[in-house]
C-alpha positions as CSV (number, residue, x, y, z in Angstrom):
1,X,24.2,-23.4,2.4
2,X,21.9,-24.5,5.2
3,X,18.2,-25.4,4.0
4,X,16.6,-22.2,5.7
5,X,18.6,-19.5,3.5
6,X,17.8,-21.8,0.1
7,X,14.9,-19.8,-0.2
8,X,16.3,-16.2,0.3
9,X,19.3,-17.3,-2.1
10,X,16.4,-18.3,-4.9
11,X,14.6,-15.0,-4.1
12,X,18.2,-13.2,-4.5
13,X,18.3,-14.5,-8.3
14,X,15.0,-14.1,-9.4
15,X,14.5,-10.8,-8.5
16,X,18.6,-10.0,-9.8
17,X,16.6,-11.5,-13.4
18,X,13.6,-9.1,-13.4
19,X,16.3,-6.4,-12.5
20,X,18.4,-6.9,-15.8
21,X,14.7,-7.6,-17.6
22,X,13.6,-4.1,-16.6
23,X,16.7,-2.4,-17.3
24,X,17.2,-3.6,-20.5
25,X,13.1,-2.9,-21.6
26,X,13.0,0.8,-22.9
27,X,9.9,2.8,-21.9
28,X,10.4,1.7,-17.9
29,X,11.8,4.2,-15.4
30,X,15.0,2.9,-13.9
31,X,14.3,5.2,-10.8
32,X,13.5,2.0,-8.9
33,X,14.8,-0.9,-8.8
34,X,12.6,-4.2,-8.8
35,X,14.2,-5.1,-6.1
36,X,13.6,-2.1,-3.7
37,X,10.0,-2.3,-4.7
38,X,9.4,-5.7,-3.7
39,X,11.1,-5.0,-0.5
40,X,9.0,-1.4,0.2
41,X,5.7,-3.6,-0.9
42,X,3.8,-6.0,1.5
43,X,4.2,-9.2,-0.8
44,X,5.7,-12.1,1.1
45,X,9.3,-13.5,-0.4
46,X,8.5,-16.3,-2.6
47,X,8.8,-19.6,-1.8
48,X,9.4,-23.5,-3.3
49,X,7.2,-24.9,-0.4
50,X,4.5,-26.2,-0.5
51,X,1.6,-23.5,0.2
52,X,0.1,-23.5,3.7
53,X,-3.2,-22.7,5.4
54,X,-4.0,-18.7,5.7
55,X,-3.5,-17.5,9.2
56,X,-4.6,-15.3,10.8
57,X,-2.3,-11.8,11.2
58,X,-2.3,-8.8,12.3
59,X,0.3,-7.2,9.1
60,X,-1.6,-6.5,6.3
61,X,-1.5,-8.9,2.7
62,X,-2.1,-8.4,-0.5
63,X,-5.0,-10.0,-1.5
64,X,-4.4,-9.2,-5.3
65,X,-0.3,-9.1,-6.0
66,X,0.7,-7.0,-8.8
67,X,2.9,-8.5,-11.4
68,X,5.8,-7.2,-13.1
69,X,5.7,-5.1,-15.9
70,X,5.3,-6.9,-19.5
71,X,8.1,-6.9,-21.6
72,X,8.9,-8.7,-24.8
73,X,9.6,-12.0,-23.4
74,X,6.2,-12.4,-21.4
75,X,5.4,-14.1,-24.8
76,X,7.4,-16.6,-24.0
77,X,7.4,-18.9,-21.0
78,X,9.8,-18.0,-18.6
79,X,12.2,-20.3,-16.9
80,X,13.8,-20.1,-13.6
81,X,17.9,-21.0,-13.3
82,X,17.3,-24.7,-12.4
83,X,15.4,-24.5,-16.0
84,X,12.0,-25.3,-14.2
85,X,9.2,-23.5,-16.2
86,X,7.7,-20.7,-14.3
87,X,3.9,-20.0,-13.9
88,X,3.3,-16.3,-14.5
89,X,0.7,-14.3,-12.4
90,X,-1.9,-13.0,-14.6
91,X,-1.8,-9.4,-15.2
92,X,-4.5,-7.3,-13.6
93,X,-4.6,-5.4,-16.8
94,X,-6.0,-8.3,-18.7
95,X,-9.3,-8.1,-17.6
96,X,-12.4,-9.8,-18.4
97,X,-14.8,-7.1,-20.4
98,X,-18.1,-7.0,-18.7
99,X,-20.9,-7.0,-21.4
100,X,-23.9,-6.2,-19.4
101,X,-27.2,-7.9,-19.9
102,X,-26.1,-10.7,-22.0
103,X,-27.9,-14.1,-22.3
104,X,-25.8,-17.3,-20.8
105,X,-26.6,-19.2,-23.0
106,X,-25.5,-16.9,-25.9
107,X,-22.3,-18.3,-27.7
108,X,-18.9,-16.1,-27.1
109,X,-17.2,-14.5,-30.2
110,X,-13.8,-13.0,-30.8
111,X,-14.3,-9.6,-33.6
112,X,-12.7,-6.8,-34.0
113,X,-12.3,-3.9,-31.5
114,X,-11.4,-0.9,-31.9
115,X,-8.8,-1.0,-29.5
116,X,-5.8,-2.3,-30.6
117,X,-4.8,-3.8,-27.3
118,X,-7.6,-5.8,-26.3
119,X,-10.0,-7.9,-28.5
120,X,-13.7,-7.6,-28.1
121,X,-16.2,-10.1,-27.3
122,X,-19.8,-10.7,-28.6
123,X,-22.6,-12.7,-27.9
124,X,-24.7,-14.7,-30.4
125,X,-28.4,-14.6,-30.0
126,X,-29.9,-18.0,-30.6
127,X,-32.0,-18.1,-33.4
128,X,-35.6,-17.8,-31.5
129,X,-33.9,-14.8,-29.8
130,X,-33.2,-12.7,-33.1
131,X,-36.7,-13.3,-34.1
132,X,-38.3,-12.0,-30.8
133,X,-36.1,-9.2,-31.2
134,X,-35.9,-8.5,-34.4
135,X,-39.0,-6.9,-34.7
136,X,-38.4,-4.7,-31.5
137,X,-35.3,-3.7,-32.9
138,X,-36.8,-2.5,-36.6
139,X,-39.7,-0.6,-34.6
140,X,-36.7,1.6,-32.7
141,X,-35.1,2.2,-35.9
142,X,-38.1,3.3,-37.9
143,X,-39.5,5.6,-35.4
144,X,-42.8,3.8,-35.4
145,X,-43.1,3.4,-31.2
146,X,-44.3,0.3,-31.7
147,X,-41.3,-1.6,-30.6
148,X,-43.1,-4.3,-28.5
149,X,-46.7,-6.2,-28.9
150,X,-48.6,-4.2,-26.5
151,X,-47.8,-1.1,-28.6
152,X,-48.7,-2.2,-31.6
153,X,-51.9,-3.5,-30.5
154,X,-52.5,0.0,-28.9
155,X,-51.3,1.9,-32.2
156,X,-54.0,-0.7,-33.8
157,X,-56.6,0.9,-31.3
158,X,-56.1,4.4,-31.9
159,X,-56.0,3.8,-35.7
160,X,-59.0,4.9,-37.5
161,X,-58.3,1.7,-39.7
162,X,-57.0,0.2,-37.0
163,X,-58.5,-2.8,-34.6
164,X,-59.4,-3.6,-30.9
165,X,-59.3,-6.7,-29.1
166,X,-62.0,-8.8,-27.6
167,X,-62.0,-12.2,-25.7
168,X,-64.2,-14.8,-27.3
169,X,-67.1,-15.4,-24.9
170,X,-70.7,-16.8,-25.0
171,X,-72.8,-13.7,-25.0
172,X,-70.4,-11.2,-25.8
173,X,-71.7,-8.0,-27.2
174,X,-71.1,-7.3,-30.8
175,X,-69.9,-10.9,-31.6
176,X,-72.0,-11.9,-35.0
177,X,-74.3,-14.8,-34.6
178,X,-72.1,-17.3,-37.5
179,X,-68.9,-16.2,-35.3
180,X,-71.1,-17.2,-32.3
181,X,-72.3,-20.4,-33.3
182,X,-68.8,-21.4,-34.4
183,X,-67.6,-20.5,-31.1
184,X,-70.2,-23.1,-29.4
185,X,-69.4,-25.9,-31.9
186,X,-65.2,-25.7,-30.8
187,X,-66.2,-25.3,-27.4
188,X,-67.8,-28.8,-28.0
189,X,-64.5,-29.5,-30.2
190,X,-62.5,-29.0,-27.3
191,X,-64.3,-31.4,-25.0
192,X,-64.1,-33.7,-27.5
193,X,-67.2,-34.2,-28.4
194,X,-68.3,-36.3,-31.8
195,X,-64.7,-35.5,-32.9
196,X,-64.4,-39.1,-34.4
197,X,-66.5,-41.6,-36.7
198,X,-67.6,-44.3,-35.1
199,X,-66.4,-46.5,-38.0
200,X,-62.7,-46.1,-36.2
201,X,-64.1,-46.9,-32.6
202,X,-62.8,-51.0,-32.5
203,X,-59.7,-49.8,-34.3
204,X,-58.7,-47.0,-31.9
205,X,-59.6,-49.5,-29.1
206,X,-57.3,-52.5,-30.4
207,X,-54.7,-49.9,-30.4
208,X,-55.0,-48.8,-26.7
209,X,-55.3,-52.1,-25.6
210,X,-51.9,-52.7,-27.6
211,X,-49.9,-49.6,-26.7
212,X,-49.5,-48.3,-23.1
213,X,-49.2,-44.9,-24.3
214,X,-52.5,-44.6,-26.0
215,X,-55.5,-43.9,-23.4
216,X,-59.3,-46.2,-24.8
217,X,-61.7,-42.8,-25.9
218,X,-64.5,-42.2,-24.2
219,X,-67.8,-43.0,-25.7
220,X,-69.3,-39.8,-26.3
221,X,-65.8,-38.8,-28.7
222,X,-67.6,-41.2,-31.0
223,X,-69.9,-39.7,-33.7
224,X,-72.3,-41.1,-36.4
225,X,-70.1,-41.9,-39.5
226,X,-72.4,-39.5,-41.6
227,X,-72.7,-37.0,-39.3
228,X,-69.1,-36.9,-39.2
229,X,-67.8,-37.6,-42.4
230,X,-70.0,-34.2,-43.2
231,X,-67.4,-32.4,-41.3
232,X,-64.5,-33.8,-43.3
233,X,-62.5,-37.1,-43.2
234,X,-61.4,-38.7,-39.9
235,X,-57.7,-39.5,-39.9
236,X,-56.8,-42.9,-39.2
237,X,-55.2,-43.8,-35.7
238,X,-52.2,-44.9,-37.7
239,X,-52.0,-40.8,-39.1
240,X,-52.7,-39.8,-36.3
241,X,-50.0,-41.3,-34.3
242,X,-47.3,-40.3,-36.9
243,X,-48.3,-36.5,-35.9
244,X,-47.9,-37.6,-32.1
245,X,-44.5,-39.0,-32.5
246,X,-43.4,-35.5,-34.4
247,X,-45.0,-33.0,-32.2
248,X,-43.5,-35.2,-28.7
249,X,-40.3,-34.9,-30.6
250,X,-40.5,-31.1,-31.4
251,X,-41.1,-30.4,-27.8
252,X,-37.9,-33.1,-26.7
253,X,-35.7,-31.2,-28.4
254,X,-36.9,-27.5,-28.4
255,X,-37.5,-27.3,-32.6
256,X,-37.4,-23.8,-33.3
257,X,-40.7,-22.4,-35.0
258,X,-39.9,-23.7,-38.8
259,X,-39.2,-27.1,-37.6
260,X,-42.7,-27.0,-36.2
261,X,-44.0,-25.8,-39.3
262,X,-42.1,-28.7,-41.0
263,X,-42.9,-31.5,-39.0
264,X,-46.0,-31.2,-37.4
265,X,-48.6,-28.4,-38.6
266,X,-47.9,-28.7,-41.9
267,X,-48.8,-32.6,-41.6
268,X,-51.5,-32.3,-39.6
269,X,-53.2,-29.3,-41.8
270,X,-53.0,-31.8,-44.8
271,X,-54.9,-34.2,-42.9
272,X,-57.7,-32.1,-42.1
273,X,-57.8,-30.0,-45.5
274,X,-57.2,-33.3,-47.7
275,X,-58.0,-36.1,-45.5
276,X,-54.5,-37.5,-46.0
277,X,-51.1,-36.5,-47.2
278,X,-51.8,-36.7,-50.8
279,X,-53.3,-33.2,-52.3
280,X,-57.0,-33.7,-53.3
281,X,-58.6,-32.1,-56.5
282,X,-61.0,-29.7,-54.5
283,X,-62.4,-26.3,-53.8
284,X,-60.4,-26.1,-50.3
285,X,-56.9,-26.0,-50.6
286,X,-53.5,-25.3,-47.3
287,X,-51.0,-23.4,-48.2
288,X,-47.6,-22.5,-46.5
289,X,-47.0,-18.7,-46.9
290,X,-44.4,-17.7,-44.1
291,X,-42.5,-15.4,-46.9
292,X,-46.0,-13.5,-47.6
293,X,-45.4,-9.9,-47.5
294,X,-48.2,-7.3,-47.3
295,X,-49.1,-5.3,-50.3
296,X,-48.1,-1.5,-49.0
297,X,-51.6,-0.2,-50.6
298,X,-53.3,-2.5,-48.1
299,X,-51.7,-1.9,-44.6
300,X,-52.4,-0.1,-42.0
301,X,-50.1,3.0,-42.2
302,X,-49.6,3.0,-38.6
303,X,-47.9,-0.2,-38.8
304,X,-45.1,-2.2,-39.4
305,X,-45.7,-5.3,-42.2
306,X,-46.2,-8.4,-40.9
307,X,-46.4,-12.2,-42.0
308,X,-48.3,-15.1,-40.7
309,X,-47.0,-18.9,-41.5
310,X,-50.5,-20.7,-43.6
311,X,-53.5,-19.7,-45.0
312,X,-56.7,-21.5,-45.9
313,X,-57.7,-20.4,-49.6
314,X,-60.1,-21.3,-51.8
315,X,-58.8,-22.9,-55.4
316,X,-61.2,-22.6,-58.0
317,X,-59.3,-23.9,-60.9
318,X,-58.8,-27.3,-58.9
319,X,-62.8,-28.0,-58.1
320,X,-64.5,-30.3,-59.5
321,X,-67.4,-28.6,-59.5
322,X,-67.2,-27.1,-63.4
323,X,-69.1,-23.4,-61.8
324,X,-66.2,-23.1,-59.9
325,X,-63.8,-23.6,-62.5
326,X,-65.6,-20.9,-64.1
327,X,-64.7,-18.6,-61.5
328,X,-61.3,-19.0,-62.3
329,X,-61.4,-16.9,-65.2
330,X,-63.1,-14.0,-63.1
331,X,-60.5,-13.5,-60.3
332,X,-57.7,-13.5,-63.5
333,X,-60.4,-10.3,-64.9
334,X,-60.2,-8.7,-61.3
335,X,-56.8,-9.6,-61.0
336,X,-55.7,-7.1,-64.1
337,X,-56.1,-3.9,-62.0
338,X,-54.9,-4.5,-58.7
339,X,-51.6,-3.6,-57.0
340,X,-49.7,-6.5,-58.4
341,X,-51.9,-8.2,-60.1
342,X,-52.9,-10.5,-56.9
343,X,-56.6,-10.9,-55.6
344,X,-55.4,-10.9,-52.1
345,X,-53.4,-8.5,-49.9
346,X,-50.2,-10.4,-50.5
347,X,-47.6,-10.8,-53.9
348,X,-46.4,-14.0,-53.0
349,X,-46.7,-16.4,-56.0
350,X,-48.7,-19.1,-55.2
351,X,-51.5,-17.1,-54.0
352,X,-52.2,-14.7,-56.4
353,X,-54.7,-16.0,-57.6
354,X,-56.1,-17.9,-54.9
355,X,-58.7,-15.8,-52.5
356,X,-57.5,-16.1,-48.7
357,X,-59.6,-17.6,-46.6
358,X,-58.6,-18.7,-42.7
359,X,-54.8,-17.4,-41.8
360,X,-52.5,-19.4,-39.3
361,X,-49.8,-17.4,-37.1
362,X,-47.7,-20.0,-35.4
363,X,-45.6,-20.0,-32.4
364,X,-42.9,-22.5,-31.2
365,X,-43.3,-23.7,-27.9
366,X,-43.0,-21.5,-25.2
367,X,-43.3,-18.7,-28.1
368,X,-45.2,-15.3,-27.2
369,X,-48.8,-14.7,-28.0
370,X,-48.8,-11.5,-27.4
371,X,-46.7,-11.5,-30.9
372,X,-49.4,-13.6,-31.8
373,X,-52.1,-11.6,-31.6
374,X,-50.9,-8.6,-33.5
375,X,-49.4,-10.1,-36.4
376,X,-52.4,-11.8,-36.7
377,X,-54.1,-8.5,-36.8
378,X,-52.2,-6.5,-38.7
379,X,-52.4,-9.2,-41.3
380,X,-56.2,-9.1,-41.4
381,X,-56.6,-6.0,-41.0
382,X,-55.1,-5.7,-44.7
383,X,-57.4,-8.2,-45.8
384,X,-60.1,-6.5,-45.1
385,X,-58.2,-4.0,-47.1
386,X,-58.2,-5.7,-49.9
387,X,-61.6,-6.9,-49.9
388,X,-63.0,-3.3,-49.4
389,X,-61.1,-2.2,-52.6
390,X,-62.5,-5.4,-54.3
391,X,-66.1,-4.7,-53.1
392,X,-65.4,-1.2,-54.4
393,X,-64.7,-1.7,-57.8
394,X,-62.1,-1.6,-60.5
395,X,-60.9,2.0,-60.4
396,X,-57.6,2.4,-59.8
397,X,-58.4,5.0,-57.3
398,X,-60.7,2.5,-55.3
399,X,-63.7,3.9,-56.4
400,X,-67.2,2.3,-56.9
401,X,-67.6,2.1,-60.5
402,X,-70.6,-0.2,-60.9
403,X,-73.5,2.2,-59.7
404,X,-76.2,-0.8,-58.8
405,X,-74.9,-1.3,-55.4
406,X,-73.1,2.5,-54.5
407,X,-76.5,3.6,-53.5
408,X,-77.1,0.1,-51.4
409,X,-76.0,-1.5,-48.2
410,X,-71.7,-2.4,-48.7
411,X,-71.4,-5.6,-49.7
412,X,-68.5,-6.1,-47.4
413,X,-71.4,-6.2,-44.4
414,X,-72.6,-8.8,-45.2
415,X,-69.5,-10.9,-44.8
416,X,-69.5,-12.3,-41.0
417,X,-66.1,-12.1,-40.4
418,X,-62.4,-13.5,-40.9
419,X,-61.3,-16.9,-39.2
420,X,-57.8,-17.4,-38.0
421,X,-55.5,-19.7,-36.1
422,X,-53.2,-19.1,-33.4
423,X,-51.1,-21.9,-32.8
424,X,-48.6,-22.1,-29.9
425,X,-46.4,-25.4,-29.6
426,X,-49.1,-28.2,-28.8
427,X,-52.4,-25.6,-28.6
428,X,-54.2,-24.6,-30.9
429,X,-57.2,-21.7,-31.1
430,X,-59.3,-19.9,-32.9
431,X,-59.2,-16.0,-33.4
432,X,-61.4,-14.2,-35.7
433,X,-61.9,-10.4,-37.2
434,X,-64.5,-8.7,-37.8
435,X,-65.5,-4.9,-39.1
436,X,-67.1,-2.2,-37.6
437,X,-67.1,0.4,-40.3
438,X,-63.3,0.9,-41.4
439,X,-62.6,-0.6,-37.5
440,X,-61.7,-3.9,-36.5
441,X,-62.4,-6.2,-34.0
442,X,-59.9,-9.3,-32.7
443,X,-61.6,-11.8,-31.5
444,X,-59.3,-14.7,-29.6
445,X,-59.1,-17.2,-26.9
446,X,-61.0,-19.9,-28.2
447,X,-59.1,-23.3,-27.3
448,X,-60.1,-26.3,-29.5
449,X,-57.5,-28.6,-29.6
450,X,-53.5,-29.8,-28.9
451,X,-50.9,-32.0,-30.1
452,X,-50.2,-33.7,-27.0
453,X,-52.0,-37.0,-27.2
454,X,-54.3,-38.9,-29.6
455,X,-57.5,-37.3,-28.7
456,X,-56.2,-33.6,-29.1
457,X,-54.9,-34.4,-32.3
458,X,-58.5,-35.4,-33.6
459,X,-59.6,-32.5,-31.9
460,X,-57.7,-30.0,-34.3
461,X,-58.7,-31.9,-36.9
462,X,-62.3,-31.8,-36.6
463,X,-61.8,-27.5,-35.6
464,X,-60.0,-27.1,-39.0
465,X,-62.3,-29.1,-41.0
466,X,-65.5,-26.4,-39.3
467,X,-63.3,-23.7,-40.7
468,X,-62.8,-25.4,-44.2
469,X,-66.5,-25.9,-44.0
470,X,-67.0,-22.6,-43.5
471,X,-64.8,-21.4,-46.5
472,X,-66.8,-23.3,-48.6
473,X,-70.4,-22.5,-47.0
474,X,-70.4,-18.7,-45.8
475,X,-67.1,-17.5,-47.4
476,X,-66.9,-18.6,-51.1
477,X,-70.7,-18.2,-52.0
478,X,-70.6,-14.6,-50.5
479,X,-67.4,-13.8,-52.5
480,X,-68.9,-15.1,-55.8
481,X,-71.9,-12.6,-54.9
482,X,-69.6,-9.4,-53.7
483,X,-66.8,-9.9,-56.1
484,X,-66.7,-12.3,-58.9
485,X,-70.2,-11.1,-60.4
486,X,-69.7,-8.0,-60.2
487,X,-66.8,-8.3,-62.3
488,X,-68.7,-9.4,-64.8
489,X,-71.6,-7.8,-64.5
490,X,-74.1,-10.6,-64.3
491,X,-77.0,-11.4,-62.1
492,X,-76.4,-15.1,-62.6
C-alpha cells in the first residue's frame, strides 16, 4: 500500500464503523448510509496529517461540520482500529444556553431544569447585588410602584404624610434657624477648623514627623482645650489611627456594608459618643439597630418599611444626673399604651425604651445614595409619627386627652427638627427632617468629614459630637417638656 492511499484506506474503515454503529442504533433511518452522506456532503476526507494553512478556494467548506448521530457509546471514548483514542467533534446540539443580561462576575450554577435533556444554568448575585435588588424586586411584587429610589421619593412627595427633598444651603428658604446654625458650624467642621485640642498638637506632630503617611495639621485645626473639650473628647492620634488602618482596609478589599459597620463606623461612633471604646455612664448613648423594623401604626402607608443601620438615643436610666434617672420611670408610664410597648417607632429590643435621637443610614463604598436618601426618609418620617401620637396623648385612638395644650400651639412645633447621618464608604454627611404640618422636608448634602486620613477622621468626630450636643441641649429638654410631663401631669 503506497503512502498516498493510507489515508483513503483509514477513511474506508472508519466510516465502515459509523456504518455498523448506525445500523445497529434503533430510532435512525437506514435510508442512508453514513457513507453516502459523507460522500453527497462538502466535508473533506479526514486525514492523519498534520493540519495545514486555509487556502483560499473557490468549492465551498463547511465552516461548522456536523457530527454523527449520538448513540449509546458516545459515552464512552471512542477508539480508532490502531486503538488510538479518538477526539469527538462536539455536537452542535449541545449548546451553550444564553442567559441574557447576566453579571460576569456572577458565579455559574448547575440546578434543575425542566428539561430532561439539558441542565440549566444560574447565576449567583454577589451579596451587595441582592441587596440593591432586593428592594426593587419586593416593590414589583407588592404592587407598590415604587420599585426604585426615585419613586419612592416621588410616592413620598405626593403623600399627604409624605416628604420632599431639599439641598442643605446657606439661606435656603424654610430651613429653621437651629438647623441653620448647625449647618454653618459642619461647614467649618469640614474645613477643619478647631476640630482638635490643642493639648494633642506636639503629639500629632511627633507622629508626622515619625510616619510618612501622616501629613503635620495645620494650625488653625488646633482649638482651645476648653473650647473643645465642650464639644466632646478628642480621640487620641493613637485611636485615631486604628480607625485609619480599618477604613484603608475596608476599601483594599471591597468589605461589603456590615463589615463597614463592624470595623470602622461602629469604632469610630464609640469614639465620638464615649470618648473611647469603653461605654460611659451618660445621658448619650450609640446604638447598632440594622434589624429595626418599623412599627406598621407609624409608617407611611404609601411605603415600603425600611431600616437604617445606628441611632443616637438618649438613656435616661444610665445618667448620672439623678433628674434624668427620674425620667426613666415616665417613658416606662408612656410606654404601657403604645403599639408594642416601645417609646419609639421601632420594636426592636434594646430601644424600647430609649427615645431616638440622630439615625445613621450607611452605605458601603461605591453604595447608592439615592437608597440613601429614602430610607432615611421613610424612617423619619415614622418618627415623626411616633412623636405626634406621643405629643397627642395616651388614647389608644391618638387622641389629645390632656385638654391644657389641645386648645394651644402643637407641641411637636416647637421641635426644630430630626438630625441624621448619611454615610457612604469614607464620607460622611449630615441630613436632617423637618415638619411642615403632617409634611416633611429632607434636608441633605451637608459634607463634614471622611475616613480617609487622620484629619477627616477628627473631622467626623467633632460633627458627631455637635449632634450628641444637640441631643442633649435642644432634643432631650424639649422631650421632657412635650412628653414626659405630660405624662405625669406636672408643671415641674
Amino acid at each position: 500500500m503506497t503512502l498516498s492511499s493510507a489515508p483513503r484506506a483509514l477513511d474506508g474503515r472508519i466510516i465502515d464503523w459509523l456504518s455498523q454503529l448506525q445500523s445497529t442504533t434503533a430510532g435512525h433511518e437506514p435510508e442512508v448510509s453514513s457513507r453516502d452522506a459523507l460522500e453527497s456532503s462538502d466535508v473533506p476526507p479526514f486525514s492523519t496529517s498534520r493540519p495545514q494553512k486555509r487556502r483560499a478556494s473557490s468549492s465551498p467548506i463547511l465552516e461548522d461540520p456536523v457530527s454523527p448521530p449520538l448513540t449509546a457509546s458516545d459515552a464512552r471514548d471512542s477508539e480508532t482500529h490502531d486503538g488510538k483514542k479518538m477526539q469527538r467533534t462536539p455536537s452542535p446540539k449541545k449548546r451553550r444556553i444564553d442567559v441574557g443580561g447576566t453579571d460576569p462576575d456572577m458565579t455559574p450554577r448547575a440546578c434543575e431544569s425542566t428539561s430532561s435533556s439539558q441542565p440549566a444554568v444560574v447565576f449567583l448575585a454577589s451579596a451587595s447585588s441582592r441587596e440593591e435588588s432586593i428592594s426593587g424586586a419586593s416593590s414589583q411584587r407588592s404592587g407598590t410602584g415604587t420599585s426604585s429610589p426615585r419613586k419612592r421619593m416621588a410616592a413620598l412627595a405626593v403623600d399627604p404624610d409624605g416628604m420632599v427633598r431639599k439641598v442643605l444651603r446657606r439661606e435656603a428658604e424654610g430651613m429653621p434657624k437651629e438647623l441653620a446654625d448647625l449647618y454653618e458650624a459642619l461647614n467649618d467642621c469640614n474645613m477643619g477648623v478647631g476640630v482638635v485640642t490643642r493639648l494633642y498638637e506636639d503629639a500629632i506632630t511627633t507622629e508626622a514627623r515619625r510616619n510618612p503617611t501622616l501629613r503635620p495639621l495645620p494650625p488653625f485645626v488646633f482649638a482651645d482645650p476648653a473650647q473643645r473639650e465642650a464639644v466632646g473628647v478628642t480621640p487620641t492620634i493613637e485611636a485615631v489611627l486604628d480607625v485609619l488602618s480599618w477604613a484603608n482596609h475596608s476599601e483594599e478589599v471591597r468589605a461589603q456594608e456590615a463589615a463597614w459597620n463592624g470595623d470602622v463606623h461602629s469604632m469610630l461612633l464609640k469614639l465620638a459618643v464615649h470618648g473611647g471604646y469603653r461605654r460611659q455612664a451618660q445621658l448619650v448613648d450609640v446604638a447598632n439597630c440594622t434589624t429595626a423594623g418599623i412599627i406598621k401604626e407609624y409608617l407611611v402607608p404609601s411605603l415600603l418599611p425600611k431600616k437604617v443601620d445606628f441611632c443616637i438615643v438618649l438613656d435616661p436610666r444610665s445618667s448620672p444626673d439623678e433628674k434624668d434617672k427620674a425620667m426613666a420611670d415616665r417613658i416606662d408610664q408612656r410606654r404601657r399604651t403604645c403599639p408594642l410597648t416601645s417609646i419609639n417607632h421601632t420594636d426592636l429590643d434594646s430601644l424600647i425604651s430609649r427615645p431616638i435621637v440622630v439615625s445613621i443610614e450607611t452605605k458601603r463604598d461605591g453604595g447608592s445614595l439615592e437608597q440613601a436618601q429614602p430610607q432615611a426618609g421613610t424612617w423619619q418620617s415614622a418618627h415623626w409619627n411616633v412623636l405626634a401620637r406621643l405629643v397627642a396623648g395616651d388614647g389608644p385612638d391618638g387622641t389629645r386627652e390632656l385638654s391644657s395644650g389641645s386648645d394651644g400651639p402643637d407641641p411637636l412645633d416647637a421641635l426644630p427638627f430630626l438630625p441624621a447621618i448619611i454615610i457612604q464608604g469614607h464620607e460622611w454627611s449630615l441630613a436632617a427632617t423637618t415638619r411642615v404640618g403632617t409634611k416633611k422636608v429632607l434636608w441633605y448634602d451637608c459634607p463634614f468629614g471622611h475616613t480617609r486620613d487622620v484629619l477627616g477622621i477628627y473631622k467626623i468626630v467633632y460633627g458627631v459630637q455637635k449632634l450628641v450636643t444637640y441631643s442633649k441641649d435642644v432634643f432631650w429638654p424639649w422631650y421632657k417638656d412635650a412628653i414626659l410631663k405630660s405624662a405625669a401631669g406636672e408643671d415641674g
